[in-house]
C-alpha positions in Angstrom: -199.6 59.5 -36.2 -199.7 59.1 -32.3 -201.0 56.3 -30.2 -204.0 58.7 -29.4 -204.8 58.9 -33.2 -204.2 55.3 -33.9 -206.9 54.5 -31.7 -209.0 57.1 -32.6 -208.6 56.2 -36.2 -209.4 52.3 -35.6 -213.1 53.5 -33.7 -213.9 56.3 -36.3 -213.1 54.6 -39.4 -215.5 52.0 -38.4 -218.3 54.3 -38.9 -217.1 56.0 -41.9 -219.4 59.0 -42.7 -222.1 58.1 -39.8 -223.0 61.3 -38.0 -222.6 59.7 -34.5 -223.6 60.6 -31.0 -222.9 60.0 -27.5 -224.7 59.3 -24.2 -223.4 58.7 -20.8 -225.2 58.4 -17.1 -224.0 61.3 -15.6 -220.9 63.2 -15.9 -219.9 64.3 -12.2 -216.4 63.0 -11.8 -213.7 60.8 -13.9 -214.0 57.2 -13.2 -213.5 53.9 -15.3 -217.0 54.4 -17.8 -215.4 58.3 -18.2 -212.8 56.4 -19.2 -214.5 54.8 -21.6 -215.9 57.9 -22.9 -213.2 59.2 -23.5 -212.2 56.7 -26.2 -215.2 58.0 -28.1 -214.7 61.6 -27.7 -211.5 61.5 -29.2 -213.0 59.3 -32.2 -215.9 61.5 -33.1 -214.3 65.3 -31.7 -217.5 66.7 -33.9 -220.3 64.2 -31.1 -222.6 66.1 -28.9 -222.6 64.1 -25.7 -226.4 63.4 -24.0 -226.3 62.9 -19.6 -228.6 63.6 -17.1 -226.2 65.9 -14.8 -222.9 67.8 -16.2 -220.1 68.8 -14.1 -218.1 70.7 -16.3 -215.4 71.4 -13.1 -215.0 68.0 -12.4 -214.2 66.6 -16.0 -211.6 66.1 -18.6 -210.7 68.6 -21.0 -211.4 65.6 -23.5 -215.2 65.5 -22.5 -215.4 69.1 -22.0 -214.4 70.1 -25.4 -217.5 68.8 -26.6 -220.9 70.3 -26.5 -222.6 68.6 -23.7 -226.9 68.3 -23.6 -228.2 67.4 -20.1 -231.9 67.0 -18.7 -233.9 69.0 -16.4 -232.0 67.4 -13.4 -229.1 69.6 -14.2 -230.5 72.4 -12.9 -231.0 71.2 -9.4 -228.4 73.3 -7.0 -225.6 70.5 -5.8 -227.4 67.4 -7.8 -223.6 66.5 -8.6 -223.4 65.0 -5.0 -227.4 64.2 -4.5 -227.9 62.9 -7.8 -228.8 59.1 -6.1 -231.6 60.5 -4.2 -233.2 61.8 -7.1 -233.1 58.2 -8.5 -237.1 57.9 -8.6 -236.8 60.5 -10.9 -234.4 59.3 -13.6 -236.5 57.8 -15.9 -238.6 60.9 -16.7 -234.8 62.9 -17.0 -233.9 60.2 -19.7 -236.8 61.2 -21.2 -236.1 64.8 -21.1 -232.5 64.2 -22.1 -231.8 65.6 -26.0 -229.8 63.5 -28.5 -228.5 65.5 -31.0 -229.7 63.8 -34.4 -227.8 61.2 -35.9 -227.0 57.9 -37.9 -225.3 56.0 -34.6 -225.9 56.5 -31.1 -223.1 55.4 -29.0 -224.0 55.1 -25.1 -222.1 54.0 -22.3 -224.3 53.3 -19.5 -224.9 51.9 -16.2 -227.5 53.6 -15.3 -230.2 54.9 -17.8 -228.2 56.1 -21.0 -228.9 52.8 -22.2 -232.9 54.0 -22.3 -232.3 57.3 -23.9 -234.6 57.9 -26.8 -232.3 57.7 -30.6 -233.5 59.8 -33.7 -235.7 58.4 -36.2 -233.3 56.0 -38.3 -230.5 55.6 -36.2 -229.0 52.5 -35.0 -228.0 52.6 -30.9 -225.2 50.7 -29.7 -224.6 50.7 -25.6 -221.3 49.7 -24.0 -223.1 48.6 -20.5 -221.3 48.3 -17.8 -224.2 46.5 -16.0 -227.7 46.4 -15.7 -229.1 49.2 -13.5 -226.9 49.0 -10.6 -229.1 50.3 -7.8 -231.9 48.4 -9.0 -230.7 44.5 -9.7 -227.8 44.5 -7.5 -226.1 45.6 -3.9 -229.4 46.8 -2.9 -228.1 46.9 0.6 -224.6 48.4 0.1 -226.2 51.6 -1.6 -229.4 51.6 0.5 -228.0 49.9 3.9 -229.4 47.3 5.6 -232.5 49.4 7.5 -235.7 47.4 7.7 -237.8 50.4 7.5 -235.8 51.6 4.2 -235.9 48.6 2.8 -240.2 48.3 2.6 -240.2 52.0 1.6 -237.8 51.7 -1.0 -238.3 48.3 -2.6 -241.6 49.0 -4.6 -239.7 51.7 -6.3 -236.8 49.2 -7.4 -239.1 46.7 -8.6 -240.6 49.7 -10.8 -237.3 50.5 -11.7 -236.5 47.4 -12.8 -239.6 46.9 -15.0 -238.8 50.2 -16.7 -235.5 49.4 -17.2 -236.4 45.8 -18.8 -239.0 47.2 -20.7 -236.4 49.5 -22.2 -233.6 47.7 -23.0 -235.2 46.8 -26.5 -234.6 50.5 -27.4 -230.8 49.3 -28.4 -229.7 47.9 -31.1 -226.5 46.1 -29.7 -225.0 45.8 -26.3 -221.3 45.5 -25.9 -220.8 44.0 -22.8 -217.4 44.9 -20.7 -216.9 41.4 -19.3 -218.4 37.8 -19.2 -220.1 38.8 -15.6 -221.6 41.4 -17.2 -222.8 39.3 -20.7 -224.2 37.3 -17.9 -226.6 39.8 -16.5 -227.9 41.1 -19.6 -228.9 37.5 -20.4 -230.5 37.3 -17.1 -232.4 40.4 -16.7 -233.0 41.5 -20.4 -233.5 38.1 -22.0 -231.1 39.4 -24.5 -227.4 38.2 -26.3 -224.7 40.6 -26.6 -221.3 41.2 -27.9 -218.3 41.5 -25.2 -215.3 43.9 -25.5 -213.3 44.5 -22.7 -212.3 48.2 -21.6 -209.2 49.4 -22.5 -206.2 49.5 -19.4 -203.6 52.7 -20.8 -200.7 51.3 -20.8 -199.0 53.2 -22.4 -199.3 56.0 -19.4 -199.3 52.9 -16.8 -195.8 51.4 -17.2 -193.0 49.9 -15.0 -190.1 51.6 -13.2 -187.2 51.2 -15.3 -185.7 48.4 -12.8 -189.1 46.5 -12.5 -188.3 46.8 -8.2 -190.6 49.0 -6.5 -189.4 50.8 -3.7 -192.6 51.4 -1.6 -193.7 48.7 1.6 -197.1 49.9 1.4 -200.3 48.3 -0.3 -202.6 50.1 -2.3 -206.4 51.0 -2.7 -207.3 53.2 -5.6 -211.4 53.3 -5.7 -214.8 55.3 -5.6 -215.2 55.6 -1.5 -218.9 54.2 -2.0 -219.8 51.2 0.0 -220.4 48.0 -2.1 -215.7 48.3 -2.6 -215.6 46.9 0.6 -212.8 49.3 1.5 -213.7 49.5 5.0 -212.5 45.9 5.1 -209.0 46.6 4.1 -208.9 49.9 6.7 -210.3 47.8 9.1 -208.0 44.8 9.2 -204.3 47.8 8.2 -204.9 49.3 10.8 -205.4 46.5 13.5 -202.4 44.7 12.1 -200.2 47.7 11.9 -199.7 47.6 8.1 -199.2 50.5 5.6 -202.2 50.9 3.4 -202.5 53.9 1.2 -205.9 54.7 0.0 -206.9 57.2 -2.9 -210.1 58.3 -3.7 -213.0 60.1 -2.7 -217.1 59.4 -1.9 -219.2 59.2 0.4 -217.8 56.8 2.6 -214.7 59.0 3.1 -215.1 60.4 6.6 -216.2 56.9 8.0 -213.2 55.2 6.6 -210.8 58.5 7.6 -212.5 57.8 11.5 -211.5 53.9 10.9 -208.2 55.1 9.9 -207.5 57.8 12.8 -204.5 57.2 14.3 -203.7 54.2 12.7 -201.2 52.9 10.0 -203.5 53.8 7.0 -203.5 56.8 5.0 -206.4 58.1 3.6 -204.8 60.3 0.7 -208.1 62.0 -1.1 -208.5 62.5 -4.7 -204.5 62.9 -6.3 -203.4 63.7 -9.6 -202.9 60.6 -12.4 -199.1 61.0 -12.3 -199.2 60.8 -8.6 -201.0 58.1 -9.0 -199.2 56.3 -11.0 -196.4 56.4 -9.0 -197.8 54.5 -5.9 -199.4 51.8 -8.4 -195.6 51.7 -9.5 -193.9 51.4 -6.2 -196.6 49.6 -4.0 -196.0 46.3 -2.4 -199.7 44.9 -3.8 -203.1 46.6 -4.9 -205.8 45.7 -2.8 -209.7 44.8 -4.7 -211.6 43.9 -1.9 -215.3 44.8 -3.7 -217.2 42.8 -6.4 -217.0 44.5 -9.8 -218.7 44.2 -13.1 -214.9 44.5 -14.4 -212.4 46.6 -12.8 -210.4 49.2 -14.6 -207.8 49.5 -11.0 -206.6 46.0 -11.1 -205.2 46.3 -14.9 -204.2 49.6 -13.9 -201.5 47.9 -11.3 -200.8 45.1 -13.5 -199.6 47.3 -16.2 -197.2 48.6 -13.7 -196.1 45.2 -12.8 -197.8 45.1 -9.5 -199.8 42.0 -8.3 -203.6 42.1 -6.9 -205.4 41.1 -3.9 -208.6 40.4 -5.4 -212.1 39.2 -4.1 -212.8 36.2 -5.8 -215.9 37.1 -7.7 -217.3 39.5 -10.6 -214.8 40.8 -13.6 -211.5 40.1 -11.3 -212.1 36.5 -12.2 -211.6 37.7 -15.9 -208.5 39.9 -15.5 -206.6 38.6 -12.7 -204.4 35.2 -12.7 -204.3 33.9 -9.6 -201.0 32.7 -8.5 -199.3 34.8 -11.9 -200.7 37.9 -11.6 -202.0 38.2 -8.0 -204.3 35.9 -5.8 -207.4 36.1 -4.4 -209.8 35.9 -1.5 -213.0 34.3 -1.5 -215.3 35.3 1.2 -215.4 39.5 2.4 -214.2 39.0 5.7 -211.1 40.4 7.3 -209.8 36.7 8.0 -209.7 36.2 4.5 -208.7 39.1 3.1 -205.6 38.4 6.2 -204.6 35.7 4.5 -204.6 36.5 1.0 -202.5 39.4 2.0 -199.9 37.1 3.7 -199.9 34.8 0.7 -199.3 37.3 -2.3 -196.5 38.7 0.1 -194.8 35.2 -0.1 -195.2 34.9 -4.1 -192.3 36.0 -5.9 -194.0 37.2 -8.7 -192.5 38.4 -11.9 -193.2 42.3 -12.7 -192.6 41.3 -16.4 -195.2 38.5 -16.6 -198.0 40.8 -15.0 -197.1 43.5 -17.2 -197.5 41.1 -20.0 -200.7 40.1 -19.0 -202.3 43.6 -18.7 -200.9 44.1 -22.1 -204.1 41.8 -23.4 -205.9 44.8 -22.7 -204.7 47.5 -24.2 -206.1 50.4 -26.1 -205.3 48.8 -29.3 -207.6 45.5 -28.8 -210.3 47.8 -27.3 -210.6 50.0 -30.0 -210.6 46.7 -32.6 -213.3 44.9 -30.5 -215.6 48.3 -30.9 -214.6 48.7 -34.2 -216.0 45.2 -34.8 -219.3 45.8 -33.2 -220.1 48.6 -35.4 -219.1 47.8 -38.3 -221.5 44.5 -37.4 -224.6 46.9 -36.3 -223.9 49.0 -39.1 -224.3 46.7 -42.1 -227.6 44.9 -40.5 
């Protein structure tokens, strides 16, 4: 039996003879909660998966081997890159969105999964990775910081979040992905959950053999959306003349490739995972200059023995050690971020003790934690 089916084992046998099925936001590109996903497609290979929008192109084999149901938003020419300004619309796609019927509906949401409608009899458990995003929090980094914007698009956030409060109660369990975000759901839902944190891969992200990297470049691996703060790192590399390699893609990327013009920083697209990997291996320090609900990128690095540069706020305060692992920065400003950079290059850190570290979050301590959780729903 492989590591895969180890994993997938621990998660599956947890459920027994349950015919399960999953949910998810959206499926338009492979981030951290696709990630996550993942973990349950290869546990239940038999689930139908529920989403609002389905981009077959732009996912895993691993998801795509599964049949996919979507709501009527799917059928909108390009809604894979509009899908936020249809946002008003989102809780009538929920509606619309079939789940296939079952005995235990596994979401993973952000977004509205959470609020998808389970089969008479069956018990719903959501790994939430926070509360509505666009409605609680960084109203201004999705929506910017317009006046006019702002009175025509608050009323329909304060709907939004009444909806989404009113149905949180359609879940039977929320597994939270960090303290931050255990925090939330206590705030805006009035409601305990369990906590499980998402699994880091390391057995794909590993050390070079001789623990020295050989790169003098720090890293940014993110979603090019506005509330990661990348602009911040750009902004400061390339007025100090440092090497900064960033990968990933959004819609922030020609505004940070203009910031970069010229300029010391590299503005690398989407790459492949092994190419990837190789610059988290070799990289001088990985760069978190955004406020996350947990942060797969940072264990990601650590794994690979590399130390982090992280704002001092949200799930980095759960994952990162600072003086161990990495340090951090406390206000979003480039004078901080400056000197956080100038202090983690002065550290002699140990490639062996931060791999150690991400080790706490393996797949294996994932998959027990979920395993946990249903079992627990399960026998209520």
């Amino acid at each position: 039996m492989n590591q895969d089916e180890k994993i997938s084992k621990i998660i599956s046998s947890a459920a027994g003879e349950k015919r399960v099925a999953l949910g998810h936001d959206w499926l338009t590109g492979m981030r951290g909660g696709e990630r996550v996903l993942e973990f349950f497609c290869k546990a239940f290979p038999e689930a139908e998966i529920s989403t609002l929008i389905y981009n077959q192109k732009a996912m895993s084999d691993c998801i795509n081997a599964h049949k996919v149901n979507t709501s009527f938003l799917n059928k909108i020419p390009g809604i894979e890159k509009t899908y936020r300004n249809f946002l008003p619309f989102m809780p009538a796609a929920a509606r619309s969105t079939k789940v296939n019927d079952a005995d235990l509906l596994i979401t993973t949401s952000h977004c509205v999964a959470k609020s998808f409608r389970k089969p008479k009899g069956c018990k719903h458990i959501c790994v939430i990775f926070t509360p509505m995003r666009y409605a609680w929090t960084f109203f201004e980094e999705y929506f910017g910081k317009s006046k006019i914007k702002g009175m025509l698009i608050k009323p329909l956030l304060a709907w939004l979040r009444k909806w989404d409060k009113a149905t949180a109660p359609r879940v039977d369990m929320y597994v939270a992905i960090s303290k931050h975000v255990a925090k939330r759901i206590h705030d805006f839902y009035g409601m305990d959950c369990e906590i499980v944190y998402p699994a880091v891969d390391t057995y794909r992200c590993t050390p070079i053999p001789d623990l020295k990297p050989k790169g003098d470049y720090a890293l940014i691996v993110s979603a090019l959306v506005p509330y990661k703060r990348v602009d911040l790192a750009v902004r400061l590399f390339a007025r100090k003349g440092w090497k900064l390699k960033v990968v990933g893609v959004g819609g922030g990327l020609k505004e940070l490739q203009k910031l970069a013009e010229g300029s010391s920083v590299e503005i690398l697209g989407s790459l492949p995972d092994e190419e990837v990997l190789e610059l988290y291996r070799n990289c001088t320090m990985l760069l978190f200059p955004g406020e996350e609900d947990y942060g797969i990128v940072p264990l990601e690095a650590q794994a690979c023995g590399r130390p982090v540069v992280a704002y001092g706020k949200g799930g980095a305060l759960e994952t990162v050690v600072d003086g161990v692992t990495g340090v951090f920065f406390n206000e979003q400003t480039e004078e901080a971020l400056e000197e956080a950079v100038e202090r983690c290059s002065k550290v002699d850190f140990d490639p062996a003790v931060i791999r150690a570290h991400a080790e706490k979050f393996g797949p294996e301590q994932f998959a027990e934690g979920m395993a946990r959780c249903i079992k627990k729903l399960l026998a209520e």
